[in-house]
C-alpha positions in Angstrom: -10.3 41.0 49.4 -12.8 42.5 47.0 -13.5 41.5 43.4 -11.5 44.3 42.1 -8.0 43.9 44.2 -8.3 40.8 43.4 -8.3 40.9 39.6 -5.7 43.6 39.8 -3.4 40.5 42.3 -3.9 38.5 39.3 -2.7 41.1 36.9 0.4 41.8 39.1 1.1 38.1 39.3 0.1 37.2 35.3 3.0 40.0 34.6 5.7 38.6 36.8 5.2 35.1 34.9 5.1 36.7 31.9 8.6 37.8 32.6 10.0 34.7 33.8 8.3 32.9 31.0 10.3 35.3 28.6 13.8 34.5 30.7 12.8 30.7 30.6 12.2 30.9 26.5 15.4 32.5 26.6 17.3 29.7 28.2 15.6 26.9 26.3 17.1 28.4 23.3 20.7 28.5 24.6 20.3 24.2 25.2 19.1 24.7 28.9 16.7 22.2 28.8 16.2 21.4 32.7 14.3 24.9 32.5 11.8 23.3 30.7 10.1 22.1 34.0 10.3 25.4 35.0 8.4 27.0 31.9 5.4 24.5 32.1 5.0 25.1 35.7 4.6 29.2 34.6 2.2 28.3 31.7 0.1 26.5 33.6 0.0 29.5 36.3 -1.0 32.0 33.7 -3.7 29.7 32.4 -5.4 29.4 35.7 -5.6 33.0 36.1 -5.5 35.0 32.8 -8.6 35.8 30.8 -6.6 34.7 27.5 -7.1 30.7 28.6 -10.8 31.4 30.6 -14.1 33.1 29.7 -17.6 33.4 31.4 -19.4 30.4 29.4 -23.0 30.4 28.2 -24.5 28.5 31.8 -22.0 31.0 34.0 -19.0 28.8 34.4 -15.5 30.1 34.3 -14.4 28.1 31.8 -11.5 27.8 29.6 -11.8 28.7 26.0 -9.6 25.9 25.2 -8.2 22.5 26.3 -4.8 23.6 28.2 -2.5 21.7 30.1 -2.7 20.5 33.5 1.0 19.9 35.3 -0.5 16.8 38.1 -2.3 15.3 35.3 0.5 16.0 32.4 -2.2 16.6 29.6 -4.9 19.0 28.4 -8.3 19.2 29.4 -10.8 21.6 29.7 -11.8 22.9 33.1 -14.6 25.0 35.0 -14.7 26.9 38.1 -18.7 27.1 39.2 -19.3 30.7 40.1 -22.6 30.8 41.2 -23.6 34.3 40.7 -20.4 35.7 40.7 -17.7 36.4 37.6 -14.9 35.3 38.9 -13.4 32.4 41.3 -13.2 32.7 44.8 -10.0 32.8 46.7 -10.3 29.5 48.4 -11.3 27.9 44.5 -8.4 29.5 43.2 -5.7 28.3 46.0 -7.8 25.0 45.2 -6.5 24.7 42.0 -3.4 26.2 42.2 -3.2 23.2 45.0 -4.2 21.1 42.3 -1.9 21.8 40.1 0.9 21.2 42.0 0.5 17.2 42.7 3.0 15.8 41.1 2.2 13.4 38.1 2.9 10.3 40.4 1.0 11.4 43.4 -1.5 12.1 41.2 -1.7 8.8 39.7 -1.3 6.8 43.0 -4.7 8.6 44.6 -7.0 7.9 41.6 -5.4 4.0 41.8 -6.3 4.3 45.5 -9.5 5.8 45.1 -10.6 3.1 42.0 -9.4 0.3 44.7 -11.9 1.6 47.0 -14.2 1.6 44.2 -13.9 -1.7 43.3 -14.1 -2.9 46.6 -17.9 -1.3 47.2 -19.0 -2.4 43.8 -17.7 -6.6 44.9 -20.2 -6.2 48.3 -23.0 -5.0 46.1 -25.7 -7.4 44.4 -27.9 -5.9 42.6 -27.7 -3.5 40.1 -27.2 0.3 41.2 -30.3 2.6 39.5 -29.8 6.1 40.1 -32.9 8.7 39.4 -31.0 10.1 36.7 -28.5 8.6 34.2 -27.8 5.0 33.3 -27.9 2.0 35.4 -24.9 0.7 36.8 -24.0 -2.9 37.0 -21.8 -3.4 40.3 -19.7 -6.7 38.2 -18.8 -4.4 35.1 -17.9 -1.2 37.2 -15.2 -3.4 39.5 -14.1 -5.0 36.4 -13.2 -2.4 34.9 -11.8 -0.6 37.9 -9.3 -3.7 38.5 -8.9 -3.3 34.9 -7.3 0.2 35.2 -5.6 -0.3 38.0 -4.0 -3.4 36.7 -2.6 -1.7 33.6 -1.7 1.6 35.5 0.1 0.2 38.3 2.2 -1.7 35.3 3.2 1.3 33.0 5.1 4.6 34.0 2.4 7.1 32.0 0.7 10.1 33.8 -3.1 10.2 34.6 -3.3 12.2 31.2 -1.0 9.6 29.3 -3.4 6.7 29.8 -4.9 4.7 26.9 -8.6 6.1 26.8 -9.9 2.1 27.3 -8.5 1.9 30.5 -8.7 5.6 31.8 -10.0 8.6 29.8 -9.8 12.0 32.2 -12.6 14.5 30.2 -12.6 17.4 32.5 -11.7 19.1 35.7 -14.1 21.0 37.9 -13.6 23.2 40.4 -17.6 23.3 42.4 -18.7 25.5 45.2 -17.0 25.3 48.2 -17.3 28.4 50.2 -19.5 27.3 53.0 -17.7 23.6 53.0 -14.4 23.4 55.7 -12.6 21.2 52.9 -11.7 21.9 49.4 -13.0 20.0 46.4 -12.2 19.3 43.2 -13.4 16.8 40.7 -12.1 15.2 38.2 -14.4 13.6 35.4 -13.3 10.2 33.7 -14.9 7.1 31.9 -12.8 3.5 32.8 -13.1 0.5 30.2 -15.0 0.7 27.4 -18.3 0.7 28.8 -19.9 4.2 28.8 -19.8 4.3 32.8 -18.9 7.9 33.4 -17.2 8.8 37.2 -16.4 11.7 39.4 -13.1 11.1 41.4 -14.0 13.6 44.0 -10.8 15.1 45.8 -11.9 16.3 49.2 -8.4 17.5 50.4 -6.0 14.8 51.2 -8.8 12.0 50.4 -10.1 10.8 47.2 -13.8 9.4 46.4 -14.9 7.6 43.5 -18.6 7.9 42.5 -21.1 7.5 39.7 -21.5 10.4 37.6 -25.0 11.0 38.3 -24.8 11.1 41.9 -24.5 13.4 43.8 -23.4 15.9 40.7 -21.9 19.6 41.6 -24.1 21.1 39.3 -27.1 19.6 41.0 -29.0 21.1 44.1 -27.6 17.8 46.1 -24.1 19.6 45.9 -25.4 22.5 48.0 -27.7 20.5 50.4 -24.6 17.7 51.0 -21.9 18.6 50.0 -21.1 22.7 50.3 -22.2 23.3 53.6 -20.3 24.1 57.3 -21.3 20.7 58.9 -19.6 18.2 55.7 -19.0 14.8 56.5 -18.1 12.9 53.9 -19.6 8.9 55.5 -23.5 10.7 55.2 -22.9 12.8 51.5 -23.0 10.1 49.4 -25.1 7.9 48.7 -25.2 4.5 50.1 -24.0 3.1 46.6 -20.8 5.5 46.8 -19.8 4.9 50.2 -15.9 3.6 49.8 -14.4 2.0 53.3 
């Protein structure tokens, strides 16, 4: 499907919520309130696909123009879809995040626990401290503390991913990388834990979710196109020894 059929599929389908959203409004005013579900499920629909919510930004992102809410992580953050070249999404970015979208809260909060377990895990077999060639050093002590912090307090309360307190676990962005050469999907989700100024990727490569530093391995850096977006993935050699969770 070209550029062009595509953008007018997104028009057809942009139209169809706006209807529904209009029937929804309609019922939340006569005291149906278990539509409200419904209505946040077709606002977050239109906002991943209507040029309203997204704009071509200054570095050639798709990016949205404002923070706007995001169902599986039941908050708003801002979000970019790497284009490369191109001015609009692919189809398999865009299934990606519709995907993505759909996780429930829950599920969403169980595979970032799992994946800061794994974390913390790495960080307790490591000795010395982790220096990247870009960004800040990592002490391997503070990073699992921090992670068994999180996971501590989140297993404990009933808020969403996007409900947390931001000194346990502050989500900043979601972003959607390359992938057309890749036989997953990815999607990434960047976060700070504790009140040290560590900054993370939680990488979601389909059903399985990675936790690593936020300067390695970066999608905006040429390592995402040499390990991470190509046909022959595997996800034991793409990270760096540092990163690599059991």
């Amino acid at each position: 499907m070209d550029i062009i059929n595509l953008k007018n599929k997104m028009k057809d389908i942009i139209d169809l919520l706006q209807k529904k959203r209009i029937k929804t409004v309609g019922a939340l005013k006569q005291g149906e309130q278990h539509q409200l579900s419904c209505l946040q499920q077709i606002v977050n629909n239109i906002s991943g696909f209507n040029s309203q919510f997204w704009r071509i930004g200054d570095l050639g992102l798709y990016e949205t123009k404002h923070p706007i809410n995001i169902d599986s992580l039941n908050g708003d953050f801002v979000a970019w879809f790497d284009v490369g070249n191109e001015n609009f999404p692919t189809e398999k970015q865009l299934a990606t995040w519709e995907d993505f979208c759909k996780i429930s809260p829950t599920n969403m909060k169980e595979m970032i626990i799992e994946g800061l377990t794994k974390l913390s895990r790495q960080m307790d077999l490591l000795l010395a401290d982790i220096k990247p060639q870009y960004g800040p050093v990592y002490n391997p002590k503070a990073v699992s503390r921090n992670a068994k912090k999180a996971i501590e307090v989140m297993s404990k309360n009933n808020r969403s991913i996007g409900r947390q307190a931001k000194s346990i676990f502050q989500c900043t962005s979601v972003v959607i990388p390359k992938q057309d050469k890749s036989p997953v999907r990815f999607i990434i989700l960047n976060f700070q834990i504790g009140r040290h100024p560590y900054e993370f990727e939680a990488v979601l490569c389909d059903s399985v979710v990675f936790i690593i530093g936020e300067n390695s391995g970066l999608w905006t850096r040429l390592d995402w196109d040499y390990e991470f977006n190509v046909s022959d993935f595997n996800i034991a050699t793409a990270l760096h020894p540092y990163w690599r969770q059991k």
